[in-house]
C-alpha positions as CSV (number, residue, x, y, z in Angstrom):
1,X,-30.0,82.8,-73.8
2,X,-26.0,83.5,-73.5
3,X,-23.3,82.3,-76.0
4,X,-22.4,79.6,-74.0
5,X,-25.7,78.0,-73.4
6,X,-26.6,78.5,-76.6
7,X,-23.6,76.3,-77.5
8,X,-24.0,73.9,-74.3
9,X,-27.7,73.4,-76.1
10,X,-26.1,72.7,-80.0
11,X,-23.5,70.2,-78.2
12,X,-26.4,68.2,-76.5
13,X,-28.3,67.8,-79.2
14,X,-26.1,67.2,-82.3
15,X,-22.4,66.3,-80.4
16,X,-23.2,62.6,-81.2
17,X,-24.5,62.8,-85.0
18,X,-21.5,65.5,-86.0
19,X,-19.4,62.5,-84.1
20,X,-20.9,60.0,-86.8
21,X,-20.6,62.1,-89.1
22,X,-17.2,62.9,-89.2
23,X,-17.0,58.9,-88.0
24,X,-18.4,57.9,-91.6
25,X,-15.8,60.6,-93.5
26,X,-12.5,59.4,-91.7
27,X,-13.1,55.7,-90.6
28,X,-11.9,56.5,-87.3
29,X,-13.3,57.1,-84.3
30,X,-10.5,58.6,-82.0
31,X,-10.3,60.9,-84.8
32,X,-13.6,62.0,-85.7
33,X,-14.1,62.2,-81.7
34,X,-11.0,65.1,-81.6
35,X,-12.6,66.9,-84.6
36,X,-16.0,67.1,-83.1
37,X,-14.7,68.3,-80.3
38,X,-12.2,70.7,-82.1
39,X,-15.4,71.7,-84.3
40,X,-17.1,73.0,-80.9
41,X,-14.1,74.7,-79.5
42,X,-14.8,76.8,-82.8
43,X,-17.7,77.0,-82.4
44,X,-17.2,78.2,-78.4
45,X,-14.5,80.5,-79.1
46,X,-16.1,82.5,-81.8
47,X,-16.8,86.3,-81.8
48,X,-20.4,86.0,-82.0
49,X,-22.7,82.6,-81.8
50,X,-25.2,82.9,-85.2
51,X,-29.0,82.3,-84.5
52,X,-29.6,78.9,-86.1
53,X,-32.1,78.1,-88.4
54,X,-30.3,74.8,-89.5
55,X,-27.6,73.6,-86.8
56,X,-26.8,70.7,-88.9
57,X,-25.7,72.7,-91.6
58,X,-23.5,75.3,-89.4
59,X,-22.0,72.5,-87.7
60,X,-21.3,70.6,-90.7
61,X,-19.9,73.7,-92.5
62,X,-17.3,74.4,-89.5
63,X,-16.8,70.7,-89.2
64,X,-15.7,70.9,-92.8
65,X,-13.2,73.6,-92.6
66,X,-11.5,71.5,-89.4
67,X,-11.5,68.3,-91.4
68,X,-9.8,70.3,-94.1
69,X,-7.3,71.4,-91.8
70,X,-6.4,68.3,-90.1
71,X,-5.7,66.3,-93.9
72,X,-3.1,69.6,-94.6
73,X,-1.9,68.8,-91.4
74,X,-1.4,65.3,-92.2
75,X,0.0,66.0,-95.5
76,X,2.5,68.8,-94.5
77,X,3.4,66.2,-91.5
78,X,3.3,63.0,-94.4
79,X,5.8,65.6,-96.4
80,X,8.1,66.6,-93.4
81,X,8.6,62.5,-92.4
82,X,9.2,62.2,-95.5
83,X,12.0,64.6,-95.7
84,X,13.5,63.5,-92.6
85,X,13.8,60.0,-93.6
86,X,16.0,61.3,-96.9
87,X,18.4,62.9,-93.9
88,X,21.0,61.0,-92.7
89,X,20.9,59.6,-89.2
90,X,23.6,61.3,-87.7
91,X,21.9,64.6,-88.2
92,X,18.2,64.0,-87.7
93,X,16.8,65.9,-85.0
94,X,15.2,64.5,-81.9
95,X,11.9,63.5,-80.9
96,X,11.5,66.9,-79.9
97,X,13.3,69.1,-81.9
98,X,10.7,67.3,-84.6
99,X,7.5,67.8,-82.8
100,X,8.3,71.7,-82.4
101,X,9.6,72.2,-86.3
102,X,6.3,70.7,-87.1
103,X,4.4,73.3,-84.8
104,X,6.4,75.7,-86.4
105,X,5.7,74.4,-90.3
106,X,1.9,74.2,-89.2
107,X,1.6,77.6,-87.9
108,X,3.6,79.1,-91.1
109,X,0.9,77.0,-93.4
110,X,-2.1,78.9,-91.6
111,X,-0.1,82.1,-91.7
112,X,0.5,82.2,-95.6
113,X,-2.8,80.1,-96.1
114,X,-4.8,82.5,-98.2
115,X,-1.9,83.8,-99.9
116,X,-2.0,83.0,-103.7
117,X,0.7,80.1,-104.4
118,X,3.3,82.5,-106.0
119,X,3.6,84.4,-103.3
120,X,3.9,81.6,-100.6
121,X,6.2,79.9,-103.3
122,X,8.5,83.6,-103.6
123,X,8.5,83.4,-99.3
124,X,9.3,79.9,-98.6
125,X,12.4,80.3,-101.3
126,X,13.5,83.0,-99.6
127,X,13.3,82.1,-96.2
128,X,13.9,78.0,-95.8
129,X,16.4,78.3,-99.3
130,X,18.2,81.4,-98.8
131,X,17.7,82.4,-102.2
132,X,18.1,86.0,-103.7
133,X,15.9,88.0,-105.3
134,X,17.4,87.0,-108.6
135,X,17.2,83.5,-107.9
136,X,13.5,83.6,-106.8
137,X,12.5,85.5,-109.9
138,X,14.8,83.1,-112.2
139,X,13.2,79.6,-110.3
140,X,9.3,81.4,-110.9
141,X,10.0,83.0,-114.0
142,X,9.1,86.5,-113.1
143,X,10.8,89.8,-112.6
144,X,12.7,90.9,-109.5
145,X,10.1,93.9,-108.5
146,X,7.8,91.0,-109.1
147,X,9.8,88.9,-106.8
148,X,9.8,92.0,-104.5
149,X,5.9,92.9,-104.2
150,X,5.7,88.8,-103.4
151,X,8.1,89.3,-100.6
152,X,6.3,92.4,-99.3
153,X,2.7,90.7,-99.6
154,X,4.0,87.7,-97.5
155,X,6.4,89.5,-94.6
156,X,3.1,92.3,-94.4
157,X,1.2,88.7,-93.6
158,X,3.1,87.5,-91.3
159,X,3.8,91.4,-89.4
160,X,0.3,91.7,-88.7
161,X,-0.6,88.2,-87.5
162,X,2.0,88.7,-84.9
């Protein structure tokens, strides 16, 4: 059986209870619709498509890690709103300008995710404050080679991801 019908098979046969699952764990059904679907698109898009003992329990694990990732969304949108309300109107950007600067914060999340909070902490200082190596290691409390290694770790990330 190919990848595909393998996952055309898993979708016909558990696309409605991952729906109520994920139904049951958000309260919404628009939304637990997209992250079914989103959780299939995984599953359709991956390298290799496991033999499956328990397709409940694969499903469930990748539907999971999407649900995970659409609450950081929300959170890291919930946080950007929340800084554009502080701004003052005259300098807020447009509609637009907001939807792609939260692509942008979204993508740099899943770039540095992984990255132990220090060193995403070191990063962000650097690039979104502007602050020196100095700074960084005086706001974190560690050492400028410190501060340095941090830096290196997180622009080696972000290199190799492009």
């Amino acid at each position: 059986m190919s990848p595909s019908n393998t996952v055309e098979v898993l979708y016909n046969d558990h696309h409605h209870w991952l729906t109520g699952w994920l139904r049951r764990k958000l309260g919404c059904p628009e939304s637990a619709a997209d992250l079914a679907q989103d959780t299939f698109i995984r599953v359709l898009t991956a390298r290799e498509t496991p033999t499956l003992v328990e397709p409940r329990a694969f499903l469930t694990t990748i539907a999971k890690r999407v649900l995970f990732n659409f609450y950081r969304r929300q959170d890291l949108e919930r946080a950007y709103l929340d800084a554009l309300a502080q701004m003052p109107g005259h300098v807020a950007p447009s509609e637009e300008e907001r939807a792609i600067i939260l692509q942008t914060l979204v993508e740099l999340d899943q770039l540095l995710d992984g990255l132990p909070t220090q060193v995403k902490r070191a990063f962000l200082l650097a690039q979104l404050d502007g602050l020196t190596y100095a700074q960084i290691g005086a706001e974190l409390g560690i050492s400028i080679a410190t501060v340095k290694r941090h830096l290196n770790k997180a622009a080696l990330r972000c290199y190799f991801a492009l």
